[in-house]
Backbone bond lengths (Angstrom), bond angles and torsions (degrees), N, CA, C in turn:
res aa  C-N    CA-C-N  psi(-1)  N-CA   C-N-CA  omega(-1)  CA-C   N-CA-C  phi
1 X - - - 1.467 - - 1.526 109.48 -
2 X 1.235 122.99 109.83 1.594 131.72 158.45 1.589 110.65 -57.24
3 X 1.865 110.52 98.92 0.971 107.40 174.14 1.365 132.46 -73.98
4 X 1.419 106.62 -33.04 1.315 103.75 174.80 1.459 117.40 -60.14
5 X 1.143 125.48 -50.94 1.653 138.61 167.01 1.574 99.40 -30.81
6 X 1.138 115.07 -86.00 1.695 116.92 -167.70 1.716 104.10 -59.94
7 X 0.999 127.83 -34.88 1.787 108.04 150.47 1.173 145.86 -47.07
8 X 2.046 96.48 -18.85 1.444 91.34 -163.16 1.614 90.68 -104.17
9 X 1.354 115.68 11.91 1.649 93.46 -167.83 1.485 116.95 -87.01
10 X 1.431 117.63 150.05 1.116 146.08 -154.34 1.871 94.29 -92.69
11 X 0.949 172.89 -56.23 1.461 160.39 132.86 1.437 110.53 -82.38
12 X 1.604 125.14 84.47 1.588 131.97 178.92 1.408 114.33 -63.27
13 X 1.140 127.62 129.46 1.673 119.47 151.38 1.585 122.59 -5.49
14 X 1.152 138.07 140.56 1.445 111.41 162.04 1.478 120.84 -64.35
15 X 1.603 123.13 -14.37 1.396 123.30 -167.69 1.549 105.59 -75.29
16 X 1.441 101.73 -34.39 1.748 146.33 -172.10 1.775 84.46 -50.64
17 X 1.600 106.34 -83.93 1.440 145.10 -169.78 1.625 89.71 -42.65
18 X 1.186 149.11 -67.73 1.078 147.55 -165.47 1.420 131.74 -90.45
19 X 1.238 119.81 -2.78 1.462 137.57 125.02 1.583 142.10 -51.80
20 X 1.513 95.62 -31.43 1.365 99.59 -170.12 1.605 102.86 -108.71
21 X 1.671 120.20 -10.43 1.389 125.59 133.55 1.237 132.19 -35.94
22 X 1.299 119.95 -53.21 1.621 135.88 -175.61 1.737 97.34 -78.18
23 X 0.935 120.62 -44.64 1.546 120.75 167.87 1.229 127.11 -61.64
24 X 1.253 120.39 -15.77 1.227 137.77 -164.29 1.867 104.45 -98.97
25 X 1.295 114.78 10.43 1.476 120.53 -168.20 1.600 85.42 -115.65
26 X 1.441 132.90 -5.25 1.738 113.71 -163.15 1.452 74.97 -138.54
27 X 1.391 96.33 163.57 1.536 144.91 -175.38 1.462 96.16 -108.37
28 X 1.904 112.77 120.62 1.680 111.11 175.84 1.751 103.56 -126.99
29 X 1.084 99.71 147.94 1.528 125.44 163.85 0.883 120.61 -115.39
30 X 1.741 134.60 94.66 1.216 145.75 178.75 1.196 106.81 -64.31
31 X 1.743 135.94 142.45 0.953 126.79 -178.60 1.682 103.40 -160.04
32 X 1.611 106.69 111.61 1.721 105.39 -179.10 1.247 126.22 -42.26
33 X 1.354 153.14 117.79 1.229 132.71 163.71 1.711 112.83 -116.91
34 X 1.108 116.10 128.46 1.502 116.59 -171.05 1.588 102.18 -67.96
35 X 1.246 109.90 162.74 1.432 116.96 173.83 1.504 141.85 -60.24
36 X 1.226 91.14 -48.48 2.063 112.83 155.98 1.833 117.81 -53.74
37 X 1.707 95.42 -18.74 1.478 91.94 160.44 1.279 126.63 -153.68
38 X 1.262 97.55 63.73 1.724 118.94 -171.78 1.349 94.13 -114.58
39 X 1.313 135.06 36.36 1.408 125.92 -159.85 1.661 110.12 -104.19
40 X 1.814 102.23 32.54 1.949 87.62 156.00 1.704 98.73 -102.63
41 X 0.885 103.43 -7.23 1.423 90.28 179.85 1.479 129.39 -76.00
42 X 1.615 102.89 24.43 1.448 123.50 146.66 1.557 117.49 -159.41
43 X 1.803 94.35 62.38 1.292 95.07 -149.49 1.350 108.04 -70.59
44 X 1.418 113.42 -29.14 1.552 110.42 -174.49 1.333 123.15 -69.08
45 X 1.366 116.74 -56.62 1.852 120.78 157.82 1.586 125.22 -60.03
46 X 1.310 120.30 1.08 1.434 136.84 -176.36 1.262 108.04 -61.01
47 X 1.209 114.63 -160.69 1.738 115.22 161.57 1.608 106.83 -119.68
48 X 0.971 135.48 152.62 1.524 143.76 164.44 1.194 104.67 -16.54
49 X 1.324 117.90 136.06 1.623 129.00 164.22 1.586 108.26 -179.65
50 X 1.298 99.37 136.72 1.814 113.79 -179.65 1.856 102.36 66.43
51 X 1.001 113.90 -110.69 1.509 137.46 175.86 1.636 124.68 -60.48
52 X 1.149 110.43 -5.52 1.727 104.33 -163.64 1.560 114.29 -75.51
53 X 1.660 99.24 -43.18 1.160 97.64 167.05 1.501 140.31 -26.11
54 X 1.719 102.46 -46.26 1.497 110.62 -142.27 2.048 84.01 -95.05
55 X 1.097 103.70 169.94 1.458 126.57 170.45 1.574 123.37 -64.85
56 X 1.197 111.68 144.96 1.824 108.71 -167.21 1.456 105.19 -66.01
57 X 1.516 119.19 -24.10 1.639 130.77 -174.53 1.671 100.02 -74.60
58 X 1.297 118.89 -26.54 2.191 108.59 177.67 1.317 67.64 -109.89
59 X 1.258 170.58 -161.58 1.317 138.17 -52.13 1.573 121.80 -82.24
60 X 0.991 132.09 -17.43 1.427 142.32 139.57 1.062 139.45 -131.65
61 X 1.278 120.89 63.94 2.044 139.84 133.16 1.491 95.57 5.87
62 X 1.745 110.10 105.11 0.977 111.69 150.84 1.834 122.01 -162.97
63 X 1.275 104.99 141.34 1.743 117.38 -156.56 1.920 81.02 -77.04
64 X 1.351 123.11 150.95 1.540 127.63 178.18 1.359 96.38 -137.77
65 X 1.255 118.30 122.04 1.662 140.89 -167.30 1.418 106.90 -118.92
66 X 1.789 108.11 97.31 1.207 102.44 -159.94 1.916 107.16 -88.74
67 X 1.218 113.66 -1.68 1.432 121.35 169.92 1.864 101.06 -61.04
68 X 1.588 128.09 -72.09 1.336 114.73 134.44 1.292 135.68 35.68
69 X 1.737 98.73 -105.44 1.370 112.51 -166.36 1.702 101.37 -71.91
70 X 1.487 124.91 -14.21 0.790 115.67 -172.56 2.098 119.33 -72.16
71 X 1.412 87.69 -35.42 1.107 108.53 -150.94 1.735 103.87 -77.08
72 X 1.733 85.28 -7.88 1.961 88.42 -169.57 1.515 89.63 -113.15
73 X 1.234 137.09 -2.01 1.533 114.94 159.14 1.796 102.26 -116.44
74 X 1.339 108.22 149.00 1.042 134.60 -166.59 1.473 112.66 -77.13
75 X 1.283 116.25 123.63 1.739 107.52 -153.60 1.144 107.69 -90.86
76 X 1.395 151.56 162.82 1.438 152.60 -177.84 1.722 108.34 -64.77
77 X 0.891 139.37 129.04 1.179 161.19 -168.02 1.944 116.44 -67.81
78 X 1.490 119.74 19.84 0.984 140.30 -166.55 2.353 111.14 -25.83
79 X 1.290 96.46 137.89 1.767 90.36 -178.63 1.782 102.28 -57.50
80 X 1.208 106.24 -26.68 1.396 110.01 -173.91 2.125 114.85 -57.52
81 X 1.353 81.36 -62.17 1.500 103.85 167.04 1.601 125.66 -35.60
82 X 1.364 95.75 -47.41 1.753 124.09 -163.71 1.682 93.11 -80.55
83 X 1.200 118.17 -35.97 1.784 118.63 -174.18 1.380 97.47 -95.81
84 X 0.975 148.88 36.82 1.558 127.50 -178.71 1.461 92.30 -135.20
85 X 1.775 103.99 -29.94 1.770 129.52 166.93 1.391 91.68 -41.56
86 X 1.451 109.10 -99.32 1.567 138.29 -150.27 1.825 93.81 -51.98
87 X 1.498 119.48 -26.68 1.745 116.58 -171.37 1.835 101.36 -56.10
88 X 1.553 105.14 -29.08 1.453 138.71 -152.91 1.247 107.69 -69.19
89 X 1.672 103.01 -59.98 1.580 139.14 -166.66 1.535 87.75 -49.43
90 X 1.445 110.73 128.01 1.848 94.24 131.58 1.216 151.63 -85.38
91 X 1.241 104.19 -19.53 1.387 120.17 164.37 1.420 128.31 -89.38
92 X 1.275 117.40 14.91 1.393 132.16 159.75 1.509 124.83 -101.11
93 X 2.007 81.86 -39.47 1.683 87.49 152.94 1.747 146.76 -54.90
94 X 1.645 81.18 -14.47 1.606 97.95 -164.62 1.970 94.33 -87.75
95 X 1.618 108.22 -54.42 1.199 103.85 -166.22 1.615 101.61 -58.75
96 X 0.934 140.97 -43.23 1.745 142.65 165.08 1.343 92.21 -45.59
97 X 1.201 166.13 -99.10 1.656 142.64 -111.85 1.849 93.13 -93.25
98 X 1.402 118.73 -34.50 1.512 109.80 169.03 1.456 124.17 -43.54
99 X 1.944 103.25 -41.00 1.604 115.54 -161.17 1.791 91.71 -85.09
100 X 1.295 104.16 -22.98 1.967 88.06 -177.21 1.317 95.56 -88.65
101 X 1.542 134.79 -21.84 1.155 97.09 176.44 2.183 120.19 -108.48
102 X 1.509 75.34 27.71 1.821 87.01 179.41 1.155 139.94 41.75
103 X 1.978 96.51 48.31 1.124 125.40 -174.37 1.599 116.36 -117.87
104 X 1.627 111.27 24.00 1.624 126.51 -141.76 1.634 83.25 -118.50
105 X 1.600 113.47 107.39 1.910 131.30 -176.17 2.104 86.61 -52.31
106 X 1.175 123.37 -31.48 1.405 112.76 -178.47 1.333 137.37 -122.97
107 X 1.545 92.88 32.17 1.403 111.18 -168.22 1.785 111.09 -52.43
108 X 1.409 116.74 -29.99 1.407 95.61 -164.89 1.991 88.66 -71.08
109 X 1.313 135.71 7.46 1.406 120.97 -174.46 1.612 95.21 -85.31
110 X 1.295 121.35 -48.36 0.999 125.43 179.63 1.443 148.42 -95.09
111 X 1.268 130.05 125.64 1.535 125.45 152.57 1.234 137.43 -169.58
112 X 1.574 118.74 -176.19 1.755 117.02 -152.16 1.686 93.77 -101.16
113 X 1.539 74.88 145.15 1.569 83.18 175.57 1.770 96.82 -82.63
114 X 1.302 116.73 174.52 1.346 128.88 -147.66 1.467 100.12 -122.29
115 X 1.256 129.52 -34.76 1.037 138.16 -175.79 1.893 107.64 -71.35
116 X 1.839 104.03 -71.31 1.380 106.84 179.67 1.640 112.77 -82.03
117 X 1.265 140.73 -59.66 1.208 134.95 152.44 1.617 80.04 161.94
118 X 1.475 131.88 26.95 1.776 103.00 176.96 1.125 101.51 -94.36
119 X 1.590 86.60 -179.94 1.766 111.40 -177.52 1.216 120.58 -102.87
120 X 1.676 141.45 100.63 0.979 167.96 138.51 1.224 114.78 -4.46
121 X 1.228 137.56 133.98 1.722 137.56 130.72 1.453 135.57 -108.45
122 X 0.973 119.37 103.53 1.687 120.81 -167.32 1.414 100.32 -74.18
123 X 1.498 119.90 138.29 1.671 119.12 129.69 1.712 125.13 -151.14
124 X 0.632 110.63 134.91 1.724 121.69 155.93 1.672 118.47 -16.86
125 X 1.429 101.00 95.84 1.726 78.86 159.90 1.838 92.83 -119.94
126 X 1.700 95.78 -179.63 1.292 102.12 166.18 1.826 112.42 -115.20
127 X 1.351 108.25 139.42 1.416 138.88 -180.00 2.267 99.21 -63.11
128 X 1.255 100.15 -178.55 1.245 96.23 176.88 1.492 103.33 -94.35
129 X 1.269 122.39 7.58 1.654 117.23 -179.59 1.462 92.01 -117.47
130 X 1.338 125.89 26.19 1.756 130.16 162.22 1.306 96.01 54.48
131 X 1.321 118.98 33.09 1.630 95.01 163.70 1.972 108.10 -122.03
132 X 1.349 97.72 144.46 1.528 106.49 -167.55 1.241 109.30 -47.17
133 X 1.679 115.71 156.35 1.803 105.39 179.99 1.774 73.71 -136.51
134 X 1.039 121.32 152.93 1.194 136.32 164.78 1.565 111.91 -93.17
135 X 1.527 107.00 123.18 1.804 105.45 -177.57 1.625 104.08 -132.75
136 X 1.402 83.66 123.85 1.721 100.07 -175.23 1.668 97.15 -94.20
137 X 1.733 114.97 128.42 1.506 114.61 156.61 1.711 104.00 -137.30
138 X 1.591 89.94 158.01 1.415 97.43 176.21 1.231 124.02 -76.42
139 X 1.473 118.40 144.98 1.747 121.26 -176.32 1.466 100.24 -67.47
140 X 1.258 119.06 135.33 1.450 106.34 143.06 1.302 143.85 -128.11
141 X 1.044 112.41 142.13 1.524 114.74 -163.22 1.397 109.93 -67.41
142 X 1.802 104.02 154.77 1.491 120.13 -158.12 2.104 99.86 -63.67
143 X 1.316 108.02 -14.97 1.600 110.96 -179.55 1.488 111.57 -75.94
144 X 1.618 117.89 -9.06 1.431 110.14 -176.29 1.597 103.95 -137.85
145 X 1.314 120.00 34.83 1.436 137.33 -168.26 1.393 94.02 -88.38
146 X 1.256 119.00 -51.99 1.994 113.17 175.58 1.047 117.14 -69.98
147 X 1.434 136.46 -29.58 0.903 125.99 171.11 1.526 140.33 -85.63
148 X 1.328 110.21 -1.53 1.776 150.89 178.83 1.834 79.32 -73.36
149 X 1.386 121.46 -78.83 1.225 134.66 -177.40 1.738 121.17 -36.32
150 X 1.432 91.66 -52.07 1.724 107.94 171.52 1.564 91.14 -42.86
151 X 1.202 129.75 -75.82 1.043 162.70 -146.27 1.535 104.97 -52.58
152 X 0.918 113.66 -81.65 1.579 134.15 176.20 1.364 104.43 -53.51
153 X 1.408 128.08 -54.72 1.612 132.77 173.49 1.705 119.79 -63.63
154 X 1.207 115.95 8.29 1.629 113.78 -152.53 1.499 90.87 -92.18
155 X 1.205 131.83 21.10 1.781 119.42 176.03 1.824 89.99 -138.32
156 X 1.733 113.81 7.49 1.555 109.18 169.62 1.653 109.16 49.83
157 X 1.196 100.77 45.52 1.487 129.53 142.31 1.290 133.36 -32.46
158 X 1.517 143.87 140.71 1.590 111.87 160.94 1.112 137.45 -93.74
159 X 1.086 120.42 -156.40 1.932 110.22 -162.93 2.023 95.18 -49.77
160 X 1.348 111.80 -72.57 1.484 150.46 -158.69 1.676 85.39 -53.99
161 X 0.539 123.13 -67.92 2.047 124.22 -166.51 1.488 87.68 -75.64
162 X 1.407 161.28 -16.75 1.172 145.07 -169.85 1.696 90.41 -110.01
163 X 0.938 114.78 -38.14 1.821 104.23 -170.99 1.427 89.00 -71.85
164 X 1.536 130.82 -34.46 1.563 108.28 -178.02 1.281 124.58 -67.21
165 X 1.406 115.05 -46.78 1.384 112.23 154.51 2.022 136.63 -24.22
166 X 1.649 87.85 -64.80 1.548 92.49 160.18 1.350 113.50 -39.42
167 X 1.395 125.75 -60.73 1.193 129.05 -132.27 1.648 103.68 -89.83
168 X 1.118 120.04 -27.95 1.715 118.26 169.45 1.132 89.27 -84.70
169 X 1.169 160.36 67.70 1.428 133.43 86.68 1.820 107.55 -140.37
170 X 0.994 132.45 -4.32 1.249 125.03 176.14 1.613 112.63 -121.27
171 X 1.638 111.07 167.67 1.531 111.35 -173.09 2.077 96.61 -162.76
172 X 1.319 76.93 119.69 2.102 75.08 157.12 1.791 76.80 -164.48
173 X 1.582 87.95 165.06 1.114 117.21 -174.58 1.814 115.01 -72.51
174 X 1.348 126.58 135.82 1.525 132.73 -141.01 1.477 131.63 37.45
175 X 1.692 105.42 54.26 1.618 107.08 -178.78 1.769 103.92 -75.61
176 X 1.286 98.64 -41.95 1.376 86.30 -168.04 1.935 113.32 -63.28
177 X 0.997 114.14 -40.86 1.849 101.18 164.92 1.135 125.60 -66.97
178 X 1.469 128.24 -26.40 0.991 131.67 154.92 1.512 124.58 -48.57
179 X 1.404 102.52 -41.96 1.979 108.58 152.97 1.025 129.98 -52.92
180 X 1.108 96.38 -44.42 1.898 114.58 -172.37 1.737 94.96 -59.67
181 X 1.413 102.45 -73.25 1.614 106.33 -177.09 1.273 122.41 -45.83
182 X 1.650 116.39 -33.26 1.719 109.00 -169.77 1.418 96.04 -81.00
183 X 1.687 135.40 -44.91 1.120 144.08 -164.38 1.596 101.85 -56.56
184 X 0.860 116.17 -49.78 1.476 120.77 -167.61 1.390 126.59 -91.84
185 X 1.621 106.45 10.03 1.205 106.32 -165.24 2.176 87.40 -122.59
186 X 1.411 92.19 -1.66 1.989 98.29 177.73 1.123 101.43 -53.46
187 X 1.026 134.51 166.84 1.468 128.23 -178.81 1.936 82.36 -132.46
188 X 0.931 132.96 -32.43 1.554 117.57 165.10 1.210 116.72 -48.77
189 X 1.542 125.93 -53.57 1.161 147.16 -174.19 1.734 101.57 -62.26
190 X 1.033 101.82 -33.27 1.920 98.17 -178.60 1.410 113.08 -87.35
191 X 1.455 107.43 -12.24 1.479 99.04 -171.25 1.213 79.26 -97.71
192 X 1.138 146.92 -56.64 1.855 132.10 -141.14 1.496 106.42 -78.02
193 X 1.294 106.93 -32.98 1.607 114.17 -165.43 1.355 108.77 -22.52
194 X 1.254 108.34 112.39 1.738 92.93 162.03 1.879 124.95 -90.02
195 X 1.421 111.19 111.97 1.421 132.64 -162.00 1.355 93.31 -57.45
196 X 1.231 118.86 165.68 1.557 139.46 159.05 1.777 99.32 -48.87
197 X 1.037 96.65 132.11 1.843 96.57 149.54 0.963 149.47 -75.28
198 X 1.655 141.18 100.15 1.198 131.54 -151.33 1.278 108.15 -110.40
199 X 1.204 124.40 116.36 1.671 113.99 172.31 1.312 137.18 -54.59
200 X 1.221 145.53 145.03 1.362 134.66 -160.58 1.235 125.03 -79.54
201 X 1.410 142.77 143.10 1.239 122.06 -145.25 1.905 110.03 -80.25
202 X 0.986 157.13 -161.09 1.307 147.49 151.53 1.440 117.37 -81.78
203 X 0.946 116.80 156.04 1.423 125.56 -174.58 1.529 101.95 -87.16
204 X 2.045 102.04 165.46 1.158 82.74 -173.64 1.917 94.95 -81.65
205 X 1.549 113.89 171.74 1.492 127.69 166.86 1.503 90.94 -81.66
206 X 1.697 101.76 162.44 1.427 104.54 161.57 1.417 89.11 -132.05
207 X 1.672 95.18 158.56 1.695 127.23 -161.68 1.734 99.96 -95.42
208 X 1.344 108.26 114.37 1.594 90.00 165.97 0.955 103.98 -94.44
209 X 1.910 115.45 156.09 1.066 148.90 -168.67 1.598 127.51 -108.37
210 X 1.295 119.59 -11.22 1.442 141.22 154.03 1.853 112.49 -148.98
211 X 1.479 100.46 175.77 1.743 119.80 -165.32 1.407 74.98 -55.15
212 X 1.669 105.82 163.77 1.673 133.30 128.84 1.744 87.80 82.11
213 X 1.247 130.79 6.33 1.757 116.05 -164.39 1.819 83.18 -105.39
214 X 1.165 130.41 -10.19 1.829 103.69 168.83 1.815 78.22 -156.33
215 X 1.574 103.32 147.14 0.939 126.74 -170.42 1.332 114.28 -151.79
216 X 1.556 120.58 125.54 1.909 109.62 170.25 1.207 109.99 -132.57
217 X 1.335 99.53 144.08 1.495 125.96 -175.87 0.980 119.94 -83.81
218 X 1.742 135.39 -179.15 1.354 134.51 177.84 1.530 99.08 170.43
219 X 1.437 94.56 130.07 1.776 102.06 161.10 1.343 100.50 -120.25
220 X 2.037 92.21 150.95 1.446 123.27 -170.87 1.699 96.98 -116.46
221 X 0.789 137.83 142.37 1.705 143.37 146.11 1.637 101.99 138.88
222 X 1.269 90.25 -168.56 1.406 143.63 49.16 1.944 91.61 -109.98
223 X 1.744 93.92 133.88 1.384 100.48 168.11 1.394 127.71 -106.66
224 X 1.182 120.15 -129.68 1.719 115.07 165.08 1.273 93.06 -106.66
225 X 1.891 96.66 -171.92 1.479 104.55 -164.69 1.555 119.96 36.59
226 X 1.523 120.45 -133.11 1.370 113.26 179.31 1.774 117.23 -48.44
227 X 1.099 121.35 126.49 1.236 98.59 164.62 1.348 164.72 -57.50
228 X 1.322 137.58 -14.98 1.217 165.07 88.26 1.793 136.05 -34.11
229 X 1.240 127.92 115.42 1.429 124.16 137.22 1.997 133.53 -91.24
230 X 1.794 75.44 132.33 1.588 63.23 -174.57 1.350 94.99 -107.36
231 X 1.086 130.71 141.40 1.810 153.06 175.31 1.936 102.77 -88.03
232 X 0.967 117.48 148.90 1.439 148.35 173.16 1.635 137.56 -129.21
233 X 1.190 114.07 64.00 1.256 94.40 -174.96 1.291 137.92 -106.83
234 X 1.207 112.15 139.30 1.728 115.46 -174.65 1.694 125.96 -62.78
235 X 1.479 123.29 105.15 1.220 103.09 -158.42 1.774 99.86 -90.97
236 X 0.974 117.33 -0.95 2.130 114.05 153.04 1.230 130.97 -67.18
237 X 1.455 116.83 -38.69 1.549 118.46 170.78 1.564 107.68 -106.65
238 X 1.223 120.00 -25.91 1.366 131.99 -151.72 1.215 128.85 55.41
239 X 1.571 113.79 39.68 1.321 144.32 178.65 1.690 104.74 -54.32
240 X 1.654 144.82 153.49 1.352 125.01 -170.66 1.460 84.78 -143.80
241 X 0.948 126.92 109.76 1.863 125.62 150.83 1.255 125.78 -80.57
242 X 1.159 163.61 139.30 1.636 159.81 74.99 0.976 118.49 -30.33
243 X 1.480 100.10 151.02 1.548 129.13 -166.99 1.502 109.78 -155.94
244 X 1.619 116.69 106.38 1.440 96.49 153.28 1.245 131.45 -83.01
245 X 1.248 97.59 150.76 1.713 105.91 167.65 1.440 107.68 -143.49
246 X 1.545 107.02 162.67 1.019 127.81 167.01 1.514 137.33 -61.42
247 X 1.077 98.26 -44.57 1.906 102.75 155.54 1.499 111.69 -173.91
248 X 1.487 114.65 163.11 1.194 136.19 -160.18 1.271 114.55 -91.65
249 X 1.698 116.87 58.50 1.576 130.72 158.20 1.704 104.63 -65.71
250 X 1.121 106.89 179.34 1.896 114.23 165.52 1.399 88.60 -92.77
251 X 0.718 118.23 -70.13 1.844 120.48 -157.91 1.968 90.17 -32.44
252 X 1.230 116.56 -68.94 1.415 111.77 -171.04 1.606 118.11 -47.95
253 X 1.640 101.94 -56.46 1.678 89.13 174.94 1.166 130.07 -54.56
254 X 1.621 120.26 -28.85 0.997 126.20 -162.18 1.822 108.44 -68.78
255 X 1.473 97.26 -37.18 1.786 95.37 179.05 1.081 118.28 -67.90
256 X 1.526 114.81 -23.25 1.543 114.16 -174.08 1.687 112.86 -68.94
257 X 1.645 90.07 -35.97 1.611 99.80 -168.27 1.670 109.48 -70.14
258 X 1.540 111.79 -45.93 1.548 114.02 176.96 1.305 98.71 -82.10
């Protein structure tokens, strides 16, 4: 790619136009390097040169802060985690003391498992043979709702494949906008997206206005006898000439055509 060229153009492609945006955030230093020593550009399968020798610990010195790394990947969502949540919730608290004392308007939607103490949501879907499957997910409380999301979004997914995720194993009430909004508000996810494809629109045609002012060509063969026809056609009258010839140099078409 000729960078300077595709910078300098005066109406860019949009593919053009939106490349040279994203480029337009860094500072470059062009710098020649001959070929016989351009050799990181396979630096790993290469052969030794400058640095290879030495160990990854002297070529990059670095302190690893696992409070940090923790905090920037999104941690697994443990049953443990999820109940200590909802112990938290008050309003999770509430639907639990309603369901033990079986005073809950939707109890058959809900209930605790017996063993760990969470809170359940049942519903019905149908299979492709229309028969009901019963799917149990855990509630979760509004304290672990971003991070359910972290969670489900961490490979920058889209809305539809990340709400499915959520949805076999988690449930609170407005997940799916709540998808909609976190998904769309990634800014990874907005830059990579790959858009629909739109084809480019047509150009305009131009109209000729007398004989011989637009004309198109075409070769046919190799046939018998001469080998080649070349065709001519007039797009003002729609006049059609042939011509054999022998073969398809410029020098030859060109005499036929003038």
């Amino acid at each position: 790619m000729n960078f300077k060229y595709h910078t300098n153009l005066q109406n860019p492609a949009n593919i053009v136009a939106r490349g040279s945006m994203y480029l337009s955030e860094y500072e470059f230093d062009f710098q020649h390097v001959k070929g016989k020593n351009n050799l990181l550009v396979d630096y790993i399968s290469g052969e030794k040169h400058g640095h290879a020798d030495m160990s990854v610990d002297t070529i990059l010195p670095a302190s690893m802060n696992t409070q940090t790394i923790n905090a920037l990947i999104p941690q697994e969502l443990s049953d443990e985690i999820i109940l200590a949540a909802q112990d938290a919730d008050d309003d999770i608290q509430k639907i639990k003391s309603s369901l033990q004392e079986g005073k809950h308007k939707n109890k058959e939607k809900y209930f605790i498992i017996d063993n760990s103490g969470l809170l359940m949501r049942i519903s019905f879907q149908q299979n492709y043979l229309k028969e009901d499957i019963c799917h149990k997910t855990i509630v979760i409380p509004h304290s672990l709702k971003k991070p359910a999301l972290q969670q489900a979004h961490l490979s920058h997914l889209g809305i539809d494949k990340t709400y499915f995720i959520l949805k076999e194993r988690f449930f609170w009430d407005g997940m799916y906008s709540h998808t909609v909004n976190y998904v769309t508000s990634c800014i990874s996810y907005c830059q990579y997206k790959r858009k629909p494809y739109q084809k480019q629109a047509y150009g305009q045609t131009p109209i000729p206005t007398k004989p011989s002012e637009f004309i198109s060509i075409d070769i046919v063969g190799p046939v018998r006898s001469n080998n080649y026809v070349l065709t001519v056609l007039d797009y003002f009258s729609k006049h059609a000439e042939l011509f054999p010839i022998t073969n398809i140099q410029v020098p030859t078409i060109s005499r036929k055509i003038i």
